[in-house]
C-alpha positions in Angstrom: 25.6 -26.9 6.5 23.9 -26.8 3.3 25.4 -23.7 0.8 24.2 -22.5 -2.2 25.6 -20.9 -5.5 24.2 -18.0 -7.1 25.7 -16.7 -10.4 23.9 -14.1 -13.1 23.8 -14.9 -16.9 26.6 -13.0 -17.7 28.4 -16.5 -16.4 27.0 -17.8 -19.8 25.4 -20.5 -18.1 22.3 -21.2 -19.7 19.4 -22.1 -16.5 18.7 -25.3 -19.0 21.6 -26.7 -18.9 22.2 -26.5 -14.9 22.6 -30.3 -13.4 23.8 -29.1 -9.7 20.9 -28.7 -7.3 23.0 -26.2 -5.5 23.2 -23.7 -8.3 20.9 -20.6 -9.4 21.4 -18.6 -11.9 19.7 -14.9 -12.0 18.6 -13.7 -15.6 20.5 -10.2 -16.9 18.0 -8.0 -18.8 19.1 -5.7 -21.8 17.4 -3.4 -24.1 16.2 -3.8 -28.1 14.7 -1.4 -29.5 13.1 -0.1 -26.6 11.5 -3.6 -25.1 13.5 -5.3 -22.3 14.4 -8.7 -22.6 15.6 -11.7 -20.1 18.4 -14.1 -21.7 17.0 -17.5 -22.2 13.5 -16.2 -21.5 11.8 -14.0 -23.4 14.6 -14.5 -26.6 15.9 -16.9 -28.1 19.8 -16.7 -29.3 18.8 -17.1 -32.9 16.3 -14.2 -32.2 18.8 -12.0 -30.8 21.2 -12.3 -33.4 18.4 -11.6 -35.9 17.9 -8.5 -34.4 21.4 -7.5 -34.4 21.4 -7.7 -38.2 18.9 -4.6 -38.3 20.6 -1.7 -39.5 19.2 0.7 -36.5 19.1 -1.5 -33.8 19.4 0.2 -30.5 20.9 -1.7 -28.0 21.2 -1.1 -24.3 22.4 -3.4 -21.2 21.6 -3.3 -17.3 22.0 -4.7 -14.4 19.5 -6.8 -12.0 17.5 -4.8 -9.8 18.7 -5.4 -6.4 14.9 -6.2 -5.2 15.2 -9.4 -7.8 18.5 -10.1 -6.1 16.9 -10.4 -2.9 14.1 -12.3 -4.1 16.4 -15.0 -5.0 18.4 -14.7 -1.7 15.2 -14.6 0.3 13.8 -17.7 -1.8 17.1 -19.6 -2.0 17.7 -18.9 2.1 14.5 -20.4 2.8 16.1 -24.2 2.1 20.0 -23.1 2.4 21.8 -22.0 5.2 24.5 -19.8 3.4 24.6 -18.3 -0.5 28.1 -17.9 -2.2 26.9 -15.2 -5.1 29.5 -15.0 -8.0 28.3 -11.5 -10.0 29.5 -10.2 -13.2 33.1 -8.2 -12.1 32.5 -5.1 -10.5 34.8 -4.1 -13.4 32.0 -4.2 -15.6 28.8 -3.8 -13.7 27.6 -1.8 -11.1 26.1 -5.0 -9.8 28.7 -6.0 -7.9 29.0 -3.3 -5.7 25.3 -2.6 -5.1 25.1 -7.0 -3.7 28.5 -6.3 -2.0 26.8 -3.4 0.2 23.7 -5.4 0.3 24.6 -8.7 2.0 26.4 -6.4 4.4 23.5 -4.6 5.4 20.8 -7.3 5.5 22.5 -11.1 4.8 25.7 -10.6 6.9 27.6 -14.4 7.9 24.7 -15.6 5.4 25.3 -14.2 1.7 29.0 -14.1 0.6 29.5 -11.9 -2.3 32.5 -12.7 -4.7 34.4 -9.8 -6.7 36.8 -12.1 -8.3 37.3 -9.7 -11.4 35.7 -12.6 -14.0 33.0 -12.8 -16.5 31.8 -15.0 -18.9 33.7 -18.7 -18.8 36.1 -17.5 -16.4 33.0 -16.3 -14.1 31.7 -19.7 -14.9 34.7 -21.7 -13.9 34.8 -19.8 -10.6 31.2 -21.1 -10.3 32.4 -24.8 -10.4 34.8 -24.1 -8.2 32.8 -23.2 -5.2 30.0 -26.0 -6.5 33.0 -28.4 -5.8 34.2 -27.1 -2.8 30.7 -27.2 -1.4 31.0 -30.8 -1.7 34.0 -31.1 -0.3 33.0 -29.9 2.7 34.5 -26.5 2.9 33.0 -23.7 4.6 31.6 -20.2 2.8 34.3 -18.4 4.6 37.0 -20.9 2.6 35.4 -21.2 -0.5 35.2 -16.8 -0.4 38.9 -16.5 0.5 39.7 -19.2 -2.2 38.2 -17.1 -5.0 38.9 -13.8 -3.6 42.7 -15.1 -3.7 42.8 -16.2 -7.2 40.6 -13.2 -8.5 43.4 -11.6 -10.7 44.8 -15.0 -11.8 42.9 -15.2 -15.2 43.0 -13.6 -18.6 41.1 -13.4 -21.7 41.5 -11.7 -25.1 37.9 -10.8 -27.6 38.8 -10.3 -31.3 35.9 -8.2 -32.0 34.5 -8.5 -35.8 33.3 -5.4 -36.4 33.8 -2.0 -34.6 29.9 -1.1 -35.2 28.8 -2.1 -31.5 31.6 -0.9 -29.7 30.7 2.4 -31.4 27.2 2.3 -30.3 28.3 1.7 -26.4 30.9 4.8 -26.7 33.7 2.8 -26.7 35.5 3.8 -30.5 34.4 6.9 -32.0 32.1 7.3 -34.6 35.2 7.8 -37.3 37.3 5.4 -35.4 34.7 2.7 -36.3 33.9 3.8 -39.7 37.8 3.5 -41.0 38.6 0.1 -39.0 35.2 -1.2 -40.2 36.4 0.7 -44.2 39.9 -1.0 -43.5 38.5 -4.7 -42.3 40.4 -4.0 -38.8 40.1 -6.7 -36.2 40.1 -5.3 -32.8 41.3 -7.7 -30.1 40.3 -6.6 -26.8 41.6 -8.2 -23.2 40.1 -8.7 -19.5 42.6 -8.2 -16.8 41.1 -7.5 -13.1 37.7 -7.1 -14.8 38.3 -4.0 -17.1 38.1 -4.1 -20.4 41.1 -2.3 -22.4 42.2 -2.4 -25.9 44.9 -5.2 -26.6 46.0 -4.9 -30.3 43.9 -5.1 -34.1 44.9 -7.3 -36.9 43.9 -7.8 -39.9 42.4 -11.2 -40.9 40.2 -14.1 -38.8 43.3 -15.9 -39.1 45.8 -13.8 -37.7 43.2 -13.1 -34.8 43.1 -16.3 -34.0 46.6 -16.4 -34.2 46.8 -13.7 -31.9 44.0 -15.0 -29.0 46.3 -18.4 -29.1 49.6 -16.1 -28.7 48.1 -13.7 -25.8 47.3 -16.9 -23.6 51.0 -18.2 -24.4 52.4 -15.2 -23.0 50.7 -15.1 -19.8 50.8 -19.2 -18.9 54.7 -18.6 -19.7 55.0 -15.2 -17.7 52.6 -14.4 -14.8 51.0 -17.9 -14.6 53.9 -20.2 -15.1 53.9 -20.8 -11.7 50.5 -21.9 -11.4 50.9 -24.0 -15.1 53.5 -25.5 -14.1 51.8 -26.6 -11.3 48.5 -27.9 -13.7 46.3 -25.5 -11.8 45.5 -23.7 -14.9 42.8 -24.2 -17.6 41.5 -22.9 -20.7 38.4 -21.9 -22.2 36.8 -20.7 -25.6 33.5 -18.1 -25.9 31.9 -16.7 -28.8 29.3 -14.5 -30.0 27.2 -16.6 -32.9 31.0 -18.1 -34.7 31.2 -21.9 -33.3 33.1 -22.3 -36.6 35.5 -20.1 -35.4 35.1 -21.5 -32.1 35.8 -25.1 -33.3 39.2 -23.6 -35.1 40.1 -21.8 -31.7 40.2 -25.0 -30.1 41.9 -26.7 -32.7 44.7 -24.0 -32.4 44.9 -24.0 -28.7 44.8 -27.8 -28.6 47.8 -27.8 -30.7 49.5 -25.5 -29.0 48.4 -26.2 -25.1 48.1 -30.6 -25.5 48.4 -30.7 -21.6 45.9 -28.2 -21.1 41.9 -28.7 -20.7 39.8 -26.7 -22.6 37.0 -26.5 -20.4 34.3 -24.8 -22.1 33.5 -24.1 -25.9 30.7 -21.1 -24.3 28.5 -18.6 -26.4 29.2 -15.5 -24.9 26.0 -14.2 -23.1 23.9 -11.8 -24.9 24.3 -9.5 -22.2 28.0 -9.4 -23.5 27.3 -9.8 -27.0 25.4 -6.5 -27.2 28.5 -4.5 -27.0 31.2 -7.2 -29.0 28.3 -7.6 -31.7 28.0 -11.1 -33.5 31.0 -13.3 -34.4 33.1 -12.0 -31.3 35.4 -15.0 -30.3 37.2 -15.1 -26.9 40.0 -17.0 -25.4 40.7 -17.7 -21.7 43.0 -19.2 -19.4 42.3 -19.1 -15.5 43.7 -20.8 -12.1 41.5 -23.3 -11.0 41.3 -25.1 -7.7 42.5 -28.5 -7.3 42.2 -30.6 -4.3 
C-alpha cells in the first residue's frame, strides 16, 4: 500500500528542502499590503522581513482554499493509495476543520486528516513521524491513532520581541502595546492543545531565553516525565529572522537537556511570523515515536 504525507507551510518545511518522495507540502497564502503572497513562491524570507520593517505594513493571514486542497489530494491520489494530511491545529486555523469535514464527505478510508493540536516544528516532527511509520509498514489507520494519541503531548513557549504585531492581529490592545513596547516588555507566549495563550513577559533577550529553557524544564519534569524518562521526547528551536538567538537557544538547552536531541533549529513560517513579527524565538519539546 503506498501512503502519502501531506503537510501545509505552516509546518515550516520549506518544499526545497523535502528529500522524502512521499511528502507534499501545500503553500499557506497571507496578505501584504493588499497583494497575496505564497511562502517560498512568490517571496523570499529576506523580502518578507523587509516589508515588515515598513512603518504601515498591513498584514493579513489565511487559510488554503479547500478547492487547492483537493487539487493536491486528487493529484497526489492518482499515484498513492491513501494520504495522511497533517494541517496547521485546528486551534489556530479554520483549515483543519473545513479538511476534517472534507475527506469525510468525498475521501473517506482514503484521506486521513490529523488534528494533533501542533504547528510549526512540532507540526513538523509529527510529519516525520508518520514518513517513518510509512516505512515501517504501518497502516494509515495506525499511523492516525498514533498521532491522534500523542496530540496534546507537546509544548512550546514564543518570546515575542515586540508587541507591535500582536496589536495589529487584535491580540494586545492598542495601549497595551504601546507601554510594553515604551517599557521594552518581552511577551512570552505558549502552545498547549493548539491555542495560543499568554505565558508570562520579562524584560531582557536574556532572561527570555532564560525563561523558554525554564518552561520546557517544567513540563519534561511534570507532565512529560513519563515519556522523558522513557527518551521518547525531543526538542526543537524556531525563530522569526534571530538565528543568533537561535544559535544561543540551543546553546542553553544543550546545556541544560545533554541527553536530549534538538531536532530542528526552524525559521518559523511567515504565515506565523506575521502575527509574532521579526525576531520571535520559540522553544519546543514533543513525544516522538520510537520503534
Amino acid at each position: 500500500m503506498r501512503i502519502a504525507v501531506v503537510t501545509d507551510s505552516g509546518s515550516g518545511i520549506n518544499p526545497v528542502d523535502i528529500h522524502d518522495e512521499n511528502l507534499f507540502v501545500i503553500a499557506m497564502s497571507f496578505m501584504i499590503n493588499g497583494k497575496e503572497y505564497y511562502e517560498n513562491f512568490n517571496i523570499t524570507n529576506e523580502e518578507f522581513y523587509n516589508h515588515m520593517k515598513e512603518k504601515d505594513v498591513k498584514l493579513s493571514t489565511s487559510q488554503p482554499s479547500l478547492y487547492r486542497v483537493m487539487e493536491v489530494w486528487n493529484d497526489v491520489l492518482k499515484k498513492y493509495d491513501a494520504i495522511i494530511h497533517i494541517p496547521l491545529s485546528s486551534g489556530l486555523s479554520a483549515a483543519c476543520h473545513q479538511a476534517i469535514t472534507l475527506a469525510k464527505n468525498e475521501y473517506e478510508g482514503r484521506v486521513f486528516v490529523i488534528d494533533n493540536a501542533r504547528i510549526s516544528a512540532t507540526q513538523r516532527a509529527s510529519v516525520d513521524d508518520a514518513l517513518k511509520m510509512i516505512k515501517e509498514g504501518y497502516t494509515p489507520q495506525q499511523i492516525s491513532d498514533f498521532l491522534h494519541e500523542t496530540k496534546l503531548d507537546s509544548s512550546i513557549y514564543i518570546a515575542v520581541d515586540t508587541l507591535t504585531f500582536l496589536k495589529k492581529g487584535g491580540r494586545v490592545t492598542p495601549q497595551a502595546a504601546a507601554l510594553g513596547n515604551l517599557l521594552r516588555i518581552k511577551p512570552i507566549l505558549q502552545i498547549q492543545g493548539g491555542k495560543l495563550d499568554a505565558y508570562k513577559k520579562v524584560m531582557s533577550s536574556a532572561l527570555a531565553r532564560k525563561a523558554l529553557v525554564d518552561a520546557i524544564e517544567d513540563d519534561l519534569n511534570g507532565r512529560f516525565k513519563e515519556y522523558y524518562d522513557k527518551k521518547e521526547m525531543a526538542l526543537a528551536i524556531a525563530h522569526t529572522n534571530y538565528l543568533d538567538g537561535a544559535n544561543m537557544l540551543k546553546e542553553a538547552l544543550s546545556k541544560r537537556f545533554p541527553d536530549l536531541e534538538i531536532k530542528y533549529v526552524d525559521s518559523l513560517s511567515c504565515l506565523i511570523a506575521c502575527h509574532t513579527g521579526e525576531k520571535a524565538l520559540g522553544a519546543g519539546c514533543f513525544r516522538i515515536y520510537r520503534h
